[in-house]
N, C-alpha and C positions, 0 to 999 in steps of 0.2 A: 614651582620653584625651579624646573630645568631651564625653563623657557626664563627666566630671571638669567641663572645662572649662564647661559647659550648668550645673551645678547651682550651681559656684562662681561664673556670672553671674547666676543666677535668685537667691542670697543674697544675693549685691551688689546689685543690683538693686531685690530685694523687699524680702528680711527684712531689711536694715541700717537701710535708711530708715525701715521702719516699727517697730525698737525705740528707734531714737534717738527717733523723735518721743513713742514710750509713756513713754520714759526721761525726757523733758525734759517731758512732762506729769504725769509726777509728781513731779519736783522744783521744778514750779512752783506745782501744788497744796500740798507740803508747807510750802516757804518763803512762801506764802499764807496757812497756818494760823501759823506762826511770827509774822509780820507782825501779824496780828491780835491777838495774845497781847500781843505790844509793845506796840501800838499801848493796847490797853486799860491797861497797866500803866503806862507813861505817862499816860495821862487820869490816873489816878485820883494819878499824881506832882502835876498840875499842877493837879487840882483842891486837892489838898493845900495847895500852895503859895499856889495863891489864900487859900483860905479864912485864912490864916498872914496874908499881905500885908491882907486884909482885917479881922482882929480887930488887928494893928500900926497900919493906920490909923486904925482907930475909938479905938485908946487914944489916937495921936499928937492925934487933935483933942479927946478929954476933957480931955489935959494942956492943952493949949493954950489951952482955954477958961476953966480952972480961975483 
C-alpha cells in the first residue's frame, strides 16, 4: 500500500502539474495563432471600409463643388 500511496503522490505531485502547464501552453499557443488570423482579417475589413468611406468622400466633395 505505500508503494501505491508513494507513486500516486509522486503523480500528484510531478506529472499533474507539469501536463496541465504543457496543456495550457498549448492552448495558448494555438488561440495565439487563431488571434493572429483575426486579427489580419479584420485589417484587411477595415482597410476595406476606409478605402469605401474614402472614395464616398471624394465623390461627396466633387458633388458639392459641382
Amino acid at each position: 500500500m505505500d508503494v501505491i500511496s508513494g507513486v500516486v503522490q509522486i503523480l500528484g505531485n510531478g506529472f499533474f502539474p507539469i501536463a496541465v502547464c504543457g496543456f495550457l501552453f498549448w492552448y495558448v499557443y494555438k488561440k495565439d495563432s487563431q488571434h493572429k488570423e483575426e486579427i489580419t482579417e479584420l485589417r484587411k475589413s477595415i482597410d476595406g471600409n476606409t478605402r469605401a468611406l474614402q472614395r464616398l468622400v471624394d465623390h461627396m466633395e466633387v458633388t458639392k463643388n459641382e
